[in-house]
C-alpha positions as CSV (number, residue, x, y, z in Angstrom):
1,X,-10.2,77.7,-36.9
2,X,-6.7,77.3,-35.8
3,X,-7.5,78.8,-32.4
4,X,-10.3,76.1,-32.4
5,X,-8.4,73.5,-33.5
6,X,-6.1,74.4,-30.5
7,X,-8.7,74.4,-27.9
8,X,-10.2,70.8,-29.0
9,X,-6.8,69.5,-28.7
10,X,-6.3,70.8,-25.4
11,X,-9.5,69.1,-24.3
12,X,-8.8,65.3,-26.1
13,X,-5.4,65.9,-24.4
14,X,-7.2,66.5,-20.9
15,X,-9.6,64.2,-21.0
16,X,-7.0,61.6,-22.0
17,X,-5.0,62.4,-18.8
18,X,-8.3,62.5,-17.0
19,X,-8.8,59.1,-17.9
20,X,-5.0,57.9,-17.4
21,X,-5.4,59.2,-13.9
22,X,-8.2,57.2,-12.9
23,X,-6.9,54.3,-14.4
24,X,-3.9,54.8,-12.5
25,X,-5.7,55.5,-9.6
26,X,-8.1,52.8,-9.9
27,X,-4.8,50.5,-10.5
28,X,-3.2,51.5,-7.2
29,X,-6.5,51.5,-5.3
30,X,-6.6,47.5,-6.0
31,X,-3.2,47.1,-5.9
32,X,-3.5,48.4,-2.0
33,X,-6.7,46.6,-1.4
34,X,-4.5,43.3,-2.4
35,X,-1.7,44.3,-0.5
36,X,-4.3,45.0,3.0
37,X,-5.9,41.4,2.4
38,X,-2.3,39.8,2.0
39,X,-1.6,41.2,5.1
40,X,-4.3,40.3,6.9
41,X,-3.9,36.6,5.9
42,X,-0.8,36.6,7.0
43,X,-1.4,37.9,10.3
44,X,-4.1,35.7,10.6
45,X,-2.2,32.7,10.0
46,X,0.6,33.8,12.1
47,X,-1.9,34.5,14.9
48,X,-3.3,31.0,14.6
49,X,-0.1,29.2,14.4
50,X,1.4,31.3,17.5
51,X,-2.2,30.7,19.2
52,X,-2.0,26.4,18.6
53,X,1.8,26.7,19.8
54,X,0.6,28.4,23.0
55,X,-2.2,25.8,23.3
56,X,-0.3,23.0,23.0
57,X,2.2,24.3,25.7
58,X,-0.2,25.4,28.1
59,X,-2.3,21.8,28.1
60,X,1.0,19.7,27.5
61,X,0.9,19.4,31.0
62,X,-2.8,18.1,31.1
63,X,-4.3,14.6,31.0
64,X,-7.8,13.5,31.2
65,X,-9.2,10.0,31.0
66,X,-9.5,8.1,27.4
67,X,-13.3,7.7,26.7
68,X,-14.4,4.4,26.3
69,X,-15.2,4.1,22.2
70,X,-15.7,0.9,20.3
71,X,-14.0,0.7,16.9
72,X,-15.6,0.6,13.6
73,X,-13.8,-0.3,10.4
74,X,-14.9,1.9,7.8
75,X,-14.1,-0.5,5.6
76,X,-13.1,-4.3,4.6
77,X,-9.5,-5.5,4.8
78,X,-8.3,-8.7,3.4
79,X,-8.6,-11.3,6.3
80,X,-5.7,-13.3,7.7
81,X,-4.7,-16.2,6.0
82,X,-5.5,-19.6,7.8
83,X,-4.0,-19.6,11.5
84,X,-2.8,-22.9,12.2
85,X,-3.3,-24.1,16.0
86,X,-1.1,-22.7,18.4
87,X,0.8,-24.8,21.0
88,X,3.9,-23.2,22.5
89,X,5.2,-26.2,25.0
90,X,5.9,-27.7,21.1
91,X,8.3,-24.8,19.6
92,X,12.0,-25.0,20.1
93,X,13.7,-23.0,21.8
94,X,14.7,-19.8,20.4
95,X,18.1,-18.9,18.6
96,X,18.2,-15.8,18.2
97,X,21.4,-15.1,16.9
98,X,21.2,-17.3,13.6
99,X,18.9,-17.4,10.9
100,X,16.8,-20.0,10.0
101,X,17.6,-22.5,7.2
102,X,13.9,-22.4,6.3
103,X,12.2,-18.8,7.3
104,X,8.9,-18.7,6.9
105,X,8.8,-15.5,5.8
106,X,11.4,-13.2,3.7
107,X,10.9,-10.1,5.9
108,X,13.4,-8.0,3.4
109,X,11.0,-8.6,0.3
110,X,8.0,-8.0,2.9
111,X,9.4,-4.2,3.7
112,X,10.1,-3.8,-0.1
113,X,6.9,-4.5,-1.0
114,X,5.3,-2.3,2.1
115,X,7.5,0.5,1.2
116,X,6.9,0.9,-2.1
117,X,2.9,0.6,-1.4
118,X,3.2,3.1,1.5
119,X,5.0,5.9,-0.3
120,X,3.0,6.3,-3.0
121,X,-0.1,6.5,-0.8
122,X,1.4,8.8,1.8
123,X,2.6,11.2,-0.9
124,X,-0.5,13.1,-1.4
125,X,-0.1,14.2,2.6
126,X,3.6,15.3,2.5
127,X,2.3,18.2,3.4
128,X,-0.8,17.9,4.9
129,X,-0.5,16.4,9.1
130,X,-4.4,16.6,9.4
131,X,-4.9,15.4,6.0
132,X,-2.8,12.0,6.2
133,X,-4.3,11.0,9.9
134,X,-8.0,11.6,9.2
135,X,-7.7,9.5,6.4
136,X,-5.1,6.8,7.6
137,X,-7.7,4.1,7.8
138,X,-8.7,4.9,4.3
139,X,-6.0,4.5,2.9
140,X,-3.3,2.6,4.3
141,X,-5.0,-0.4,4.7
142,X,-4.5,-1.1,1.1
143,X,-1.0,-2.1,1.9
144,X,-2.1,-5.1,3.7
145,X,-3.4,-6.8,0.9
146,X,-0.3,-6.9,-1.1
147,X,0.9,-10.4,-1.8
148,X,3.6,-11.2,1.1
149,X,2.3,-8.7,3.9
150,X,-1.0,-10.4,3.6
151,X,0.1,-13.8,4.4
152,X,2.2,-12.4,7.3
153,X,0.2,-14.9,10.3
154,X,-1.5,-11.8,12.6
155,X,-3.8,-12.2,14.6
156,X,-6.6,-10.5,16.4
157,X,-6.9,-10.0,20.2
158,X,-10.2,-8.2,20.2
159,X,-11.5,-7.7,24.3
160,X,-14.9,-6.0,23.2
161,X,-14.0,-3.1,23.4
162,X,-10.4,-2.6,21.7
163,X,-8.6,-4.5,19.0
164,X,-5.3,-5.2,19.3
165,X,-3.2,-7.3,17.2
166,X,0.1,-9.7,17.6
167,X,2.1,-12.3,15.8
168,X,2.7,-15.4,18.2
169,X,6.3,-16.2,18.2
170,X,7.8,-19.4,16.4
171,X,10.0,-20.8,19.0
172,X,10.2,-20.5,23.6
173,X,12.0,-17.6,24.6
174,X,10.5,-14.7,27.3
175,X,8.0,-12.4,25.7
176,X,7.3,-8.8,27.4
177,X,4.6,-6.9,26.9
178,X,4.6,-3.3,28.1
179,X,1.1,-1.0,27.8
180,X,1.1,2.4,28.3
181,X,-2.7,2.9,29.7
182,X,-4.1,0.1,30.1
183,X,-7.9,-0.7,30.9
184,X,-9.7,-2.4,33.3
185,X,-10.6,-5.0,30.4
186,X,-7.5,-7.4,30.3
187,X,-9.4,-9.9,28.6
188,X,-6.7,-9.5,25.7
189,X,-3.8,-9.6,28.2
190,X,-5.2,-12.5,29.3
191,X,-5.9,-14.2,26.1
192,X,-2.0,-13.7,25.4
193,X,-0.9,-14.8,28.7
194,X,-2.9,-18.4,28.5
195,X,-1.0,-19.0,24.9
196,X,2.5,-18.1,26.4
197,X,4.3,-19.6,29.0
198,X,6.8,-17.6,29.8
199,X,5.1,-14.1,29.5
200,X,6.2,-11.0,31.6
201,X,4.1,-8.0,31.6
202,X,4.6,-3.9,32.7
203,X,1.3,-1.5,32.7
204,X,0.9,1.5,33.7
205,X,-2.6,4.1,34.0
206,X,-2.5,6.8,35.7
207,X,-6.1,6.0,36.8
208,X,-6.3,2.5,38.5
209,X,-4.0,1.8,41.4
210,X,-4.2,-2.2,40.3
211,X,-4.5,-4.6,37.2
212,X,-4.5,-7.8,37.6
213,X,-3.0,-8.5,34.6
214,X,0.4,-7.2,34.7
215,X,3.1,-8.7,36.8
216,X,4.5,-5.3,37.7
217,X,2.0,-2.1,37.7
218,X,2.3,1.3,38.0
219,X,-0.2,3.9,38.8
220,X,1.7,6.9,36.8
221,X,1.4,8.6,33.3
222,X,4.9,8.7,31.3
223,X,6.2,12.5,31.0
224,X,9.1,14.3,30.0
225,X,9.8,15.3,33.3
226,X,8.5,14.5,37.2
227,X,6.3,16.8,37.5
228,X,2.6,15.8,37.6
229,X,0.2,16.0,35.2
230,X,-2.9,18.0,35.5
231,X,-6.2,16.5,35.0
232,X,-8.8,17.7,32.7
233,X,-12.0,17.1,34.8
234,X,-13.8,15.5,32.3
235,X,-15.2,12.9,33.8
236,X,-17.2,13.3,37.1
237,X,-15.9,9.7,38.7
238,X,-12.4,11.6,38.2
239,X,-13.6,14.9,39.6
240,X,-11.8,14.6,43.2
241,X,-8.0,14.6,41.7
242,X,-6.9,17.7,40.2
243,X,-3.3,15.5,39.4
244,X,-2.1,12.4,38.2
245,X,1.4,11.0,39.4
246,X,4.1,10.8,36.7
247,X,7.1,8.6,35.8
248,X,10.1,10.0,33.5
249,X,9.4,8.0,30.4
250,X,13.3,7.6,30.2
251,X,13.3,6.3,33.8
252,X,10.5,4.1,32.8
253,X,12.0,2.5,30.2
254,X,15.4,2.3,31.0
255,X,15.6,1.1,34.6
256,X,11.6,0.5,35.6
257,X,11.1,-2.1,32.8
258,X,15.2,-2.4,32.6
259,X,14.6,-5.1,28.9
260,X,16.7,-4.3,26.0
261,X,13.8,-6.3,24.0
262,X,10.1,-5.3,24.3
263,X,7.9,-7.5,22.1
264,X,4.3,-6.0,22.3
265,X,4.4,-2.2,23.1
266,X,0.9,-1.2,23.4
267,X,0.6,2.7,23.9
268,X,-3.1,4.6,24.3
269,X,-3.5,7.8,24.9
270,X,-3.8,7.5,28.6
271,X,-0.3,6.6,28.7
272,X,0.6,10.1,29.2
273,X,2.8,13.0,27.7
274,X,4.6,9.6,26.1
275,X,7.2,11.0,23.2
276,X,6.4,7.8,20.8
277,X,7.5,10.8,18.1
278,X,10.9,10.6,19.8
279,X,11.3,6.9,20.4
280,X,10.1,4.3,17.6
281,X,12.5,5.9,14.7
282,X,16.4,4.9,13.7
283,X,17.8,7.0,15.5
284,X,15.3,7.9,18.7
285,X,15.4,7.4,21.8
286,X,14.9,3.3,22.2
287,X,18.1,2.8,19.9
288,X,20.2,5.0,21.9
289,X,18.9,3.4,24.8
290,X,19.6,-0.1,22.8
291,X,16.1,-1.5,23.4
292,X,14.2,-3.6,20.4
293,X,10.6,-2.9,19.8
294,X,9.4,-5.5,17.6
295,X,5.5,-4.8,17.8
296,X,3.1,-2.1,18.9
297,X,0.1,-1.2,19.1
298,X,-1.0,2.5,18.9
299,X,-4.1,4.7,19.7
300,X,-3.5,8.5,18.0
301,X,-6.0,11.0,19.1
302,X,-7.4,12.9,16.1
303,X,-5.4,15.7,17.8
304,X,-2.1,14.3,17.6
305,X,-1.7,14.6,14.2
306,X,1.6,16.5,14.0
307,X,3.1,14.1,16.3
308,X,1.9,11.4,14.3
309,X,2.9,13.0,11.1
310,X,6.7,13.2,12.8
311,X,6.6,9.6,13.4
312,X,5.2,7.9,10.4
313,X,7.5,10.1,7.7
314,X,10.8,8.6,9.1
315,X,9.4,5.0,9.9
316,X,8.7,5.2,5.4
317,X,12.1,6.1,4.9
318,X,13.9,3.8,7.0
319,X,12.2,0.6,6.3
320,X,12.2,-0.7,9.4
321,X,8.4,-1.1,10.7
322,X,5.2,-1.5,8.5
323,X,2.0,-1.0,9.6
324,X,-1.2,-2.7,9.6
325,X,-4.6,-3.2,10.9
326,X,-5.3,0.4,10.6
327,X,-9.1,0.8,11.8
328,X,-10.7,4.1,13.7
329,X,-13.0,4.4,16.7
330,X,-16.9,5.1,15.1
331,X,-16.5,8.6,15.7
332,X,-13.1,9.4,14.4
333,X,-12.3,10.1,18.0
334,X,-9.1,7.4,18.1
335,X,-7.1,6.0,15.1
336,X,-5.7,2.4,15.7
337,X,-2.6,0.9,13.7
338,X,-0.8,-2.1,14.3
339,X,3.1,-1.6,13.5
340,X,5.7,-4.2,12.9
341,X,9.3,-4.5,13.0
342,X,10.8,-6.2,9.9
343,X,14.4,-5.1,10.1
344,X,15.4,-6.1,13.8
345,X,17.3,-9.8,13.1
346,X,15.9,-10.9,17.1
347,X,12.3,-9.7,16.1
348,X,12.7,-11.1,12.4
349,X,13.9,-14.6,13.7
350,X,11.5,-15.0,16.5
351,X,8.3,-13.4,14.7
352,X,8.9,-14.6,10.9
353,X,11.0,-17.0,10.8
């Protein structure tokens, strides 16, 4: 019995180790399966990231043409208030350096009431560049139909085929408008330039040698440097140039256009390898430059959403521009936002005062 007894032990005792053992070895068999796909994803990740880096250096240097897309608003925004008649030979002249006794807008209580509509809505996409610029027209727009911003007097400049917006200014002083791309459709240009007298204009495309429209044009994309761009052939009517002349954007800017005051900015995406990322904020390249941007209007590829993700975060914080207007092409090909400059005293007491 005893010797019995002994040998059953032995067995419950073996077959308990037995079992252990595969426990154990099942244990460490997942363990290393999780550990494999952890390392995969990683890799992957890292692959993809290092892959979009080299992309986006290899065809920094590329251009193509901006393909003709009428807009679509995928939804309905609260419509300007009234718009009185506008005659400019009756406005004083402008005096820029003092406030108004009776603004007609308070533009502090305006970016206030922006900024704490904006935030919350552009919270959900701290994170997320893609996420925030695919649905930037979904979203943002809410923010024009809070109480002051919606009474703020903008209006439309549609030519058929692009909508831009602008605020006419209250009193006679010189207005410059500076586009980066622009079209052979001016009728917008044009509608601007009949309602102001004194109206100076700058364009640039790198693929029309002439626009009527402008006072001064220049057949060049903006870049980072001199070199030329390289065209993406694209579009056969394009097909004999394999580069497009450039301009230094600082150049441009800073001695081409030469004002410290820039009232309509207008950038598209033929404008170039244009660093609007590096320009618009506090602290970019326009301040140090001490040039005043007091309205744009700007076309975001739906590939540009790191760069628009860099550009909109600060703009929040700093209270300086709202935007408005926000409408995309019917394809989702081109997102359009109009942006305003409510902190600038010249741009406040010209525009809303």
């Amino acid at each position: 019995m005893a010797s019995y007894h002994l040998f059953h032990d032995f067995n419950v005792r073996t077959s308990k180790f037995k079992e252990f053992y595969r426990y154990r070895k099942s244990f460490l068999h997942y363990c290393a399966i999780i550990f494999v796909v952890i390392f995969l994803v990683f890799n992957l990740f890292s692959f993809d990231s290092n892959n979009s880096e080299y992309e986006n250096e290899e065809h920094s240097n590329i251009i193509a043409p901006e393909p003709n897309l009428r807009m679509k608003l995928p939804f309905i925004t609260t419509p300007s208030p009234p718009l009185i008649p506008y005659n400019y030979k009756k406005l004083p002249s402008c005096q820029l350096s003092i406030d108004s006794p009776n603004p007609l807008h308070d533009a502090e209580a305006i970016m206030n009431e922006f900024n704490k509509c904006a935030s919350m809505l552009l919270l959900r996409f701290s994170m997320n560049p893609q996420g925030m610029l695919f649905n930037w027209p979904y979203t943002i727009y809410v923010c024009d139909e809070e109480d002051l911003t919606s009474k703020i007097p903008v209006r439309s400049f549609d030519n058929g085929e692009k909508q831009y917006w602008a605020i006419l200014p209250n009193c006679q002083e010189k207005t410059t408008l500076v586009t980066l791309g622009a079209s052979d459709n001016t009728k917008s240009e044009d509608t601007l330039k009949n309602l102001l007298d004194d109206f100076e204009t700058f364009g640039t495309d790198p693929f029309r040698g002439k626009n009527s429209a402008y006072g001064k044009f220049y057949q060049v994309a903006l870049s980072t440097d001199d070199n030329k761009l390289q065209l993406a052939n694209v579009y056969d009517k394009f097909s004999d140039k394999n580069y497009v002349a450039t301009m230094n954007q600082y150049t441009f800017f800073n001695q081409t256009v030469g004002e410290k005051k820039i009232d309509m900015l207008w950038i598209t995406p033929n404008s170039g390898n244009f660093e609007y990322e590096k320009y618009l904020n506090k602290d970019g390249e326009f301040a140090k430059m001490g040039i005043v941007v007091c309205q744009v209007n700007i076309e975001i590829t739906k590939n540009d959403a790191d760069r628009w993700f860099k550009l909109i975060n600060p703009l929040v914080d700093e209270k300086r521009f709202i935007f408005m207007r926000p409408i995309a092409t019917e394809g989702g090909e081109l997102i359009r936002t109009y942006l305003l400059n409510v902190s600038d005293p010249m741009c406040i007491r010209k525009y809303l005062q």
